[in-house]
N, C-alpha and C positions, 0 to 999 in steps of 0.2 A: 097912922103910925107904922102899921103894918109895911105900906106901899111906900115910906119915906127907906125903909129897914133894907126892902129888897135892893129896892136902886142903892142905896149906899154898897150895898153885896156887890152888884152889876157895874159899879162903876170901879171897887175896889178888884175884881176879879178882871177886869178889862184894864185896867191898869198893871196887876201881876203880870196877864199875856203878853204884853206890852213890854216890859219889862223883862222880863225870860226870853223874849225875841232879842232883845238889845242884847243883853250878854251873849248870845250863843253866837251873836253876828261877827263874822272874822270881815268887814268890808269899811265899817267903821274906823277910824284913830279916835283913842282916848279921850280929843277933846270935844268931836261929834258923841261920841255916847255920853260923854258929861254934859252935853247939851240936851241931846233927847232924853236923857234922865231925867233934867230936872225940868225940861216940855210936861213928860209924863205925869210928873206927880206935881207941878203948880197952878197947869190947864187940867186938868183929871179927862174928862173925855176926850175934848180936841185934841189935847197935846198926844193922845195915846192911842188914838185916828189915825193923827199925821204922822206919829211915828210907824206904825203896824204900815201904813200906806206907803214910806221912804221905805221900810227895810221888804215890801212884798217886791218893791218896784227893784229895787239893788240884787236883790235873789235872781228875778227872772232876767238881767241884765246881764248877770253872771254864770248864768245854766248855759250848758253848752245847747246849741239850739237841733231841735230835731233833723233842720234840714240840709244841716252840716255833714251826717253820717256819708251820705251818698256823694259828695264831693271831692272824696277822695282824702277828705281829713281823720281821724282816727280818735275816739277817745282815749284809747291806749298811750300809755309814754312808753315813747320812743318809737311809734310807730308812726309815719307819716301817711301809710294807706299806699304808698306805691312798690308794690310788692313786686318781685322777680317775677315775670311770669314763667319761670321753669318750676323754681318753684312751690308755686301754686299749682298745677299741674303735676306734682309727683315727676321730674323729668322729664316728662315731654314737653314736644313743641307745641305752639299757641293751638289748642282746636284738637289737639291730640290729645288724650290721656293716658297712654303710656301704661294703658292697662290692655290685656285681651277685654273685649266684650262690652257692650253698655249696662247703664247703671240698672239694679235690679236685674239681670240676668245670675249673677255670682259669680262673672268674671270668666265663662264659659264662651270663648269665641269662635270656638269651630263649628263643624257643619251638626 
């Protein structure tokens, strides 16, 4: 009785998750979440497997991906990554910094 009690808990609590993923999901149209809605709660576990398993797969589908950063793409809006390189460089030219001195000295370039 005990162990029929828990799995109803586990199955009703795996179902909520499941359910609180679907609405917070912006990738869905109304009539996919009214479909995995009623997946959820007419299959109770599988249907709220396959759902948590669509909306994990739609997430990392739509994250922007780490290996993008270094390509010159930007997560920024409006920033495309290809920056002036003036600047970038504070006014100077490419390889120059347009400062006296290298970095960690404090800008002290003479003798």
């Amino acid at each position: 009785m005990i162990q029929a009690s828990i799995a109803l808990g586990l199955v009703v609590v795996l179902n909520l998750v499941a359910t609180a993923m679907l609405i917070r999901s912006d990738f869905e149209s109304r009539f996919q979440k009214t479909a995995q809605f009623l997946l959820i709660w007419i299959l109770p576990v599988v249907g709220a497997i396959l759902v948590i398993g669509v909306l994990t797969n739609s997430r990392e589908l739509h994250k922007p991906r780490s290996s993008d950063a270094g390509s010159g793409t930007s997560l920024f809006p409006g920033s495309d990554g290809d920056l002036n390189r003036d600047e970038v460089n504070h006014g100077g030219r490419w390889g120059e910094s347009g400062h006296d001195g290298r970095g960690g000295d404090g800008g002290h370039g003479g003798p």
